[in-house]
C-alpha positions in Angstrom: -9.7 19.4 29.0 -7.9 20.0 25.5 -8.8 22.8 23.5 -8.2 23.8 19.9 -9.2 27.4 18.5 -10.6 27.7 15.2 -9.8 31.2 14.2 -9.6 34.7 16.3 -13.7 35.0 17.4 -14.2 31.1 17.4 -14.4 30.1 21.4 -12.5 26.7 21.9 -13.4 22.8 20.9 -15.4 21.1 23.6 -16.4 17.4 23.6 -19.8 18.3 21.4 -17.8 20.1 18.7 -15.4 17.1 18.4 -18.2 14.6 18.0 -19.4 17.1 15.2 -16.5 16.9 13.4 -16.3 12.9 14.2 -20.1 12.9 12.4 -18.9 15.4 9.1 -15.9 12.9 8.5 -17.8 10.0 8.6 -20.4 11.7 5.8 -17.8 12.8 4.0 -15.6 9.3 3.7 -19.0 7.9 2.8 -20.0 10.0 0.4 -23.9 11.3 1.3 -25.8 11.2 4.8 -27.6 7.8 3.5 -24.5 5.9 3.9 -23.1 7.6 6.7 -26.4 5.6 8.6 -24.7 2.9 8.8 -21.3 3.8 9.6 -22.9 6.5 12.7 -26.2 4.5 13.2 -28.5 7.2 13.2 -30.8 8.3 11.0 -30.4 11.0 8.0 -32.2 13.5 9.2 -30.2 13.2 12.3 -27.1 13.4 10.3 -28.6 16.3 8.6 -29.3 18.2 11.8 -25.6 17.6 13.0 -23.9 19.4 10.1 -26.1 21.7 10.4 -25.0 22.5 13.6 -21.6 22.3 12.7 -21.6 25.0 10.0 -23.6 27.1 12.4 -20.7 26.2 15.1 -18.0 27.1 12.5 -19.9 29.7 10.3 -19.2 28.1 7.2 -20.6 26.2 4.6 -19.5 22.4 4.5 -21.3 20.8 1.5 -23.9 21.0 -1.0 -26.5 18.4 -0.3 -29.5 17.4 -2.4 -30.9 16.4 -5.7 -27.4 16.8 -7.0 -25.6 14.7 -4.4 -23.6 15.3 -1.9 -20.2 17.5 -2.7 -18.1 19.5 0.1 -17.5 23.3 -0.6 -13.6 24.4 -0.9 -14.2 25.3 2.5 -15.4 22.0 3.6 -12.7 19.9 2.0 -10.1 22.6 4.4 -12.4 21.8 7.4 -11.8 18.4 6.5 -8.8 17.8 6.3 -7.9 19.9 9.3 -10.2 17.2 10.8 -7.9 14.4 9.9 -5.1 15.9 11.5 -6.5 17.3 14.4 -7.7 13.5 15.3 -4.5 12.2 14.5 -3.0 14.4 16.8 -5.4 13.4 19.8 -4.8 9.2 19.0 -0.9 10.8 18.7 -1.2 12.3 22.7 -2.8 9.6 23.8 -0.9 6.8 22.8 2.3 9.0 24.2 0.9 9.4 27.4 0.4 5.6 27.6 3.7 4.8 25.8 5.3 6.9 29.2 3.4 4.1 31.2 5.2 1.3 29.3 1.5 0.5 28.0 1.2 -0.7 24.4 -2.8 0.8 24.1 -3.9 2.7 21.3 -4.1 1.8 17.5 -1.5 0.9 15.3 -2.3 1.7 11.3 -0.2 -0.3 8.7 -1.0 -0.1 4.8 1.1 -3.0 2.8 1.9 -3.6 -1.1 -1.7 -4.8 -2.8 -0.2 -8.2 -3.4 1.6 -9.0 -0.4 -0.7 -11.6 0.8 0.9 -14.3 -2.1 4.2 -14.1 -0.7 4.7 -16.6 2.1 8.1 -14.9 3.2 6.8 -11.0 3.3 7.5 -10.3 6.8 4.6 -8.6 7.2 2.3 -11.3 8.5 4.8 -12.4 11.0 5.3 -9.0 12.3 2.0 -8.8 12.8 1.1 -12.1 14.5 3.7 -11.8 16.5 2.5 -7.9 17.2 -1.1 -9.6 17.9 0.5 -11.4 20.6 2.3 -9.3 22.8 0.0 -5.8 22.2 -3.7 -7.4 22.4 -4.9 -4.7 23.4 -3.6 -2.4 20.6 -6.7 -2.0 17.5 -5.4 -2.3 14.4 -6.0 -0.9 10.9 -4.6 -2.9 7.9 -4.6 -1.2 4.5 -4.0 -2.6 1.5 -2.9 0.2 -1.1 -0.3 1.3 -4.2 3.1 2.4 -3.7 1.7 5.9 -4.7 -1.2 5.5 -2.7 0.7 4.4 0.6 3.0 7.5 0.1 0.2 9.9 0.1 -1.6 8.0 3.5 1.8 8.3 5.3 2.4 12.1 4.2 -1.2 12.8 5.1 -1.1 11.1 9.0 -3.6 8.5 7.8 -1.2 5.7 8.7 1.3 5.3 11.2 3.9 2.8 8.8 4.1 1.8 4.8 5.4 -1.3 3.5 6.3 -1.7 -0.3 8.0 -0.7 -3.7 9.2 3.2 -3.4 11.4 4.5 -5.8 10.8 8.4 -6.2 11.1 9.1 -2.6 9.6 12.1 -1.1 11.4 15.0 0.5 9.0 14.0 3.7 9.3 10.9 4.0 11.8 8.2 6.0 12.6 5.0 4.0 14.4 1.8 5.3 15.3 -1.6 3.7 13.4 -4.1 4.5 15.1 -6.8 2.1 14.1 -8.2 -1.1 11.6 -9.8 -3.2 11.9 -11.7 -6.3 10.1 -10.2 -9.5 10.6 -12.1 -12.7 9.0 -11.0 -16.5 6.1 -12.7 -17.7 4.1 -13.8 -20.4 0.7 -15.6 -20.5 -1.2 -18.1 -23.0 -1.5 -16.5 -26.4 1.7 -14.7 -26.6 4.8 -15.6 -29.1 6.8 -15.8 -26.2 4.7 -18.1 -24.3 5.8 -21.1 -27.0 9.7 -19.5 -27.0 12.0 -22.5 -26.4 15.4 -21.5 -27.5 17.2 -18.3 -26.2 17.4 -17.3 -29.8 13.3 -17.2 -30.2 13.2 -15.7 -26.7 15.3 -12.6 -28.1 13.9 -12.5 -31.2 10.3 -12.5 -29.7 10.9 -10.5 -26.7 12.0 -7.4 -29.4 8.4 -7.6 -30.8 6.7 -7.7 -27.6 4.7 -5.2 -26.1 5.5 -4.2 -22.4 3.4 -3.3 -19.4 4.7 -0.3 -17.4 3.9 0.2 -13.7 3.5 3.2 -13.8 4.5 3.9 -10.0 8.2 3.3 -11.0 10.8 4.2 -13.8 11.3 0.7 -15.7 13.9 2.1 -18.2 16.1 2.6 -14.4 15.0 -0.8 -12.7 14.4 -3.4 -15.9 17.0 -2.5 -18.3 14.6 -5.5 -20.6 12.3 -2.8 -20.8 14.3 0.0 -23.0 13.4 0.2 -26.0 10.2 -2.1 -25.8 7.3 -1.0 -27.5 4.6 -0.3 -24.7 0.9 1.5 -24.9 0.0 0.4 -21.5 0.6 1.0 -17.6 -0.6 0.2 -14.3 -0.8 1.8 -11.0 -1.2 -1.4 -9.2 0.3 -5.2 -10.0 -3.3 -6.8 -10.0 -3.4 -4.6 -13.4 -0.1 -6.0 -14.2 -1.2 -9.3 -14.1 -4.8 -8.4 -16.1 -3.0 -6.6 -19.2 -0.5 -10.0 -19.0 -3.1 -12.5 -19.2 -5.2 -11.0 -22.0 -1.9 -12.6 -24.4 -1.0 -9.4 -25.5 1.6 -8.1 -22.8 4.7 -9.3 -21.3 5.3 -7.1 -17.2 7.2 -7.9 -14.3 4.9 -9.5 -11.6 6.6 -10.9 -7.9 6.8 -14.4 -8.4 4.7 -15.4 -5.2 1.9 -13.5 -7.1 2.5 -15.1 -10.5 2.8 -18.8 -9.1 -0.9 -19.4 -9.1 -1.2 -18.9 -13.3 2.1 -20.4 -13.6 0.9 -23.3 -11.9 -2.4 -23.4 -14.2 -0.5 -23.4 -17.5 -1.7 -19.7 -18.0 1.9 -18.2 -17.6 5.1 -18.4 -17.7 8.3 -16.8 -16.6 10.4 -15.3 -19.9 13.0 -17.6 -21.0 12.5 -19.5 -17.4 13.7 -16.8 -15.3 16.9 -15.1 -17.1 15.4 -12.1 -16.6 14.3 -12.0 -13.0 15.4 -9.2 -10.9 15.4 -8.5 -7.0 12.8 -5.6 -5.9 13.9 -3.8 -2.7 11.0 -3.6 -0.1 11.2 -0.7 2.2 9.5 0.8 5.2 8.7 4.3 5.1 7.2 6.9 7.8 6.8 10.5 8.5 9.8 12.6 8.7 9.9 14.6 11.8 7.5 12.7 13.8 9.3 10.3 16.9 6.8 7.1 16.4 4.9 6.6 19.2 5.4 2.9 21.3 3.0 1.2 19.8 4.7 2.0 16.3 8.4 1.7 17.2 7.3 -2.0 18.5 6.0 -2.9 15.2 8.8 -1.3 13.4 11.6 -3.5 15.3 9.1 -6.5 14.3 9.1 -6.5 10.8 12.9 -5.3 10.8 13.5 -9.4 12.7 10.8 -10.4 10.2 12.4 -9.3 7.2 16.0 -10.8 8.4 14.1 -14.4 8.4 13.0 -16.7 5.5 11.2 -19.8 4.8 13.9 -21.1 1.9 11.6 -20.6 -0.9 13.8 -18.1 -2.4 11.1 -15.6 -3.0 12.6 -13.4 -0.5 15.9 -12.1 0.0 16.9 -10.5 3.8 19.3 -7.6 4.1 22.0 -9.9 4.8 22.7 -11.5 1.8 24.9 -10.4 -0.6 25.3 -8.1 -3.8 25.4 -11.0 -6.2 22.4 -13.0 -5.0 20.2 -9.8 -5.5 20.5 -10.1 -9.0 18.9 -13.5 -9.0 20.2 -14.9 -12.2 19.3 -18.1 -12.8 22.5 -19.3 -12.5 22.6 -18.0 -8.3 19.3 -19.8 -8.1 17.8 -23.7 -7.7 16.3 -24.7 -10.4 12.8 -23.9 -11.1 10.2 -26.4 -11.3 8.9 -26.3 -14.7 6.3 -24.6 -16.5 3.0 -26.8 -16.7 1.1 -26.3 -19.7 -2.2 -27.7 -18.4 -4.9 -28.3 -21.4 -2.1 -27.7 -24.1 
């Protein structure tokens, strides 16, 4: 039976103290014993009954629970994160032991780029289809999160594998290529550049334009465009991107899959039709120091095939293609279809 000491005087884990723990993390991630009762289905005063057992287990207060609210004590955000790990580290042993067998059993967690779903080509989906097929009997747990955000899920065990934009990388984390995606610089309805024809109004207008930052990324380093713009205004994720960009007041960079849909309505439009588009390296990252389990090394070698494929709608880019087409100038690149101004 495993066992896991809490301190010097503490006797060892048994299969009560672990469903404790199970019963704290799922108050905690739902914020108050009323919402845990759906999550645990049991009642609150059940709930109730269980912490109470488990600070009496670990002699400790967890939380403060009342009028107030619920709110962990310092001590209760340690035990809680020491939680997350220690659970980790049982899925971790488990899938191992099966991975020995040649089983793919266990659970694989992926978090992905918030606006991945647009693009047709992200390798992504196919990955996991064809992960779906051959692993049925693997659960799996999708996330959907920022750059920043995925990072921080990675470092902290929570997922397994992040997919998306990473350009500050972190001493503890792996990173891999996993090809390219097309980004170009927008403008929406409203805005002086919106009506730009020439490339003369385009760089007179583009001087006077106020730029969205996203803020998980240096944009002096990857959109030279960018230096020396005037900009009051970031965001941590691209849907915000695309918000500040339709209010007419902003110009950002937004991957084109995502922008399509308001291009298509007349609402944007790329700047100067595409002469500023640039290629946005997409990259897997994981845990340094950790050997991926089966289940994960199987999904990895997935979306590495995945991202070496394409559909031929040029809004992705594999590894194999060269320098040159990276920069995606329109000059490298079919001509776009052009912009509709629907109800102009």
């Amino acid at each position: 039976m495993y066992t896991y000491n809490i301190g010097m005087s503490s006797p060892s884990l048994s299969k009560a103290d672990l469903h404790l723990l199970h019963v704290f993390c799922a108050v905690v991630e739902a914020r108050g014993f009323s919402a845990a009762q759906i999550t645990l289905n049991v009642s609150a005063s059940t709930i109730s009954r269980q912490i109470s057992d488990l600070e009496t287990r670990l002699g400790m207060r967890l939380c403060q629970r009342g009028r107030k609210g619920f709110r962990l004590t310092d001590k209760g955000e340690i035990v809680y994160a020491a939680s997350h790990k220690l659970f980790a580290a049982l899925d971790q042993f488990g899938e191992t032991v099966d991975g020995t067998r040649g089983k793919l059993v266990g659970r694989l967690s992926v978090a992905a780029i918030d606006n991945w779903v647009f693009n047709n080509e992200a390798p992504i989906m196919g990955a996991l289809g064809e992960f779906v097929r051959i692993a049925p009997d693997v659960a799996i747990d999708v996330h959907s999160l920022a750059p920043d955000d995925i990072e921080m899920a990675v470092q902290d065990g929570q997922i397994a594998i992040g997919v998306g934009v990473f350009h500050k990388h972190k001493p503890g984390l792996i990173y891999e290529s996993l090809g390219f995606e097309r980004i170009g610089l927008y403008c929406a309805r409203g805005h002086p550049l919106f009506t730009a024809e020439t490339p003369e109004d385009v760089e007179t207008r583009l001087k006077q334009s106020n730029f969205c930052k996203r803020a998980y990324l240096n944009e002096d380093l990857v959109a030279p465009v960018s230096r020396g713009l005037r900009s009051n205004a970031s965001a941590h994720q691209i849907e915000g991107v695309a918000m500040l960009v339709l209010t007419g007041e902003y110009i950002g960079y937004l991957p084109e899959s995502f922008a399509d849909i308001w291009v298509r309505e007349g609402r944007m439009r790329s700047v100067g039709d595409g002469m500023h588009d640039l290629a946005s390296e997409i990259k897997l990252v994981r845990k340094r120091g950790e050997e991926p389990n089966l289940v994960t090394k199987t999904f990895i070698q997935l979306i590495r095939e995945a991202g070496k494929q394409g559909s031929g709608d040029h809004s992705w880019m594999s590894l194999g293609s060269s320098d040159k087409e990276h920069t995606w100038h329109r000059q490298t690149l079919p001509k776009k279809p052009a912009n509709t101004t629907k109800g102009a």
